[in-house]
C-alpha positions as CSV (number, residue, x, y, z in Angstrom):
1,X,-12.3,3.8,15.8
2,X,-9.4,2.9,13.5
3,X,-6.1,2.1,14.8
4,X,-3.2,4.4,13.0
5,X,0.5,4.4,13.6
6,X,2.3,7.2,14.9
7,X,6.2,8.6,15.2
8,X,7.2,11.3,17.7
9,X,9.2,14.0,15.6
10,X,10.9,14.9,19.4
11,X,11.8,11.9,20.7
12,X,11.3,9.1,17.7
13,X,9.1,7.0,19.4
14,X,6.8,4.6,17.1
15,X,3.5,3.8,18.4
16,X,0.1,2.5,18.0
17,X,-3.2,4.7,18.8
18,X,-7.1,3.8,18.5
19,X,-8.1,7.4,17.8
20,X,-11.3,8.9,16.6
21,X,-10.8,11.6,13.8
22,X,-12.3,14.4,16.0
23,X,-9.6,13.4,18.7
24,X,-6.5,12.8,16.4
25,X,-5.1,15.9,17.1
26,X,-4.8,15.5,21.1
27,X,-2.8,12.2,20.9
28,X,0.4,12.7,22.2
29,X,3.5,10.4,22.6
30,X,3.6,7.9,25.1
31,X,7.1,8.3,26.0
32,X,7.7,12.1,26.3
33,X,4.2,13.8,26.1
34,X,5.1,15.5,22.7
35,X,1.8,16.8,20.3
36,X,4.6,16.8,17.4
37,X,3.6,13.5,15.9
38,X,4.0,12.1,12.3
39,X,1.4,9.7,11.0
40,X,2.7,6.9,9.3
41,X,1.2,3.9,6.6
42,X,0.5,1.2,7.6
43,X,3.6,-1.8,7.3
44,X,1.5,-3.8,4.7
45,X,-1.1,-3.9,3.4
46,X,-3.1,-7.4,3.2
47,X,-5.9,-8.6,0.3
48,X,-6.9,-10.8,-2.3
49,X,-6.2,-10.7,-6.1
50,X,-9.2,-11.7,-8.3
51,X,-7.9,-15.3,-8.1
52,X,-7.8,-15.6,-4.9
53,X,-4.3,-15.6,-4.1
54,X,-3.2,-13.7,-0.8
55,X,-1.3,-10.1,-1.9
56,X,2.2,-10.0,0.0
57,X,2.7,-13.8,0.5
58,X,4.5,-17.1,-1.6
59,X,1.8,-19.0,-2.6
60,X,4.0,-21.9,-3.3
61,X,7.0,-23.3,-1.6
62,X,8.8,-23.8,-4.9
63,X,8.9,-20.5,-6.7
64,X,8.9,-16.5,-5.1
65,X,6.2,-15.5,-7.0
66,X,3.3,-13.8,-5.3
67,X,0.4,-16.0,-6.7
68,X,-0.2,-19.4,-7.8
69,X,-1.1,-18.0,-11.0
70,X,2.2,-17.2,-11.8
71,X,3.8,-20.9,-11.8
72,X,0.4,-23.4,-12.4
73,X,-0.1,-24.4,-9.5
């Protein structure tokens, strides 16, 4: 079962729910019982570019770029 994250349209709770897709419409808030949920994306999203550098992080402590590509190293 995948893990999706959820805010309460009532009370603006955000929350985290391991819900199977036949059950994902009787989640309900943890805080105030509400059915009137929002599902939202995930934060980030994580991965590998074809050479190998890690999507979303510095590679190197010398430059901001996103891969090691980018500067030589």
């Amino acid at each position: 079962m995948p893990l999706y994250r959820y805010k309460c349209t009532q009370c603006k709770e955000e929350f985290i729910g391991l819900v199977s897709l036949a059950n994902d419409d009787k989640i309900k808030c943890k805080k105030c019982g509400s059915f009137r949920l929002e599902k939202l994306l995930p934060r980030f999203i994580s991965g590998r570019t074809k050479e190998g550098a890690v999507i979303g992080e510095n590679s190197c402590s010398t430059c901001q770029a996103s891969s090691c590509v980018s500067c030589g190293r």
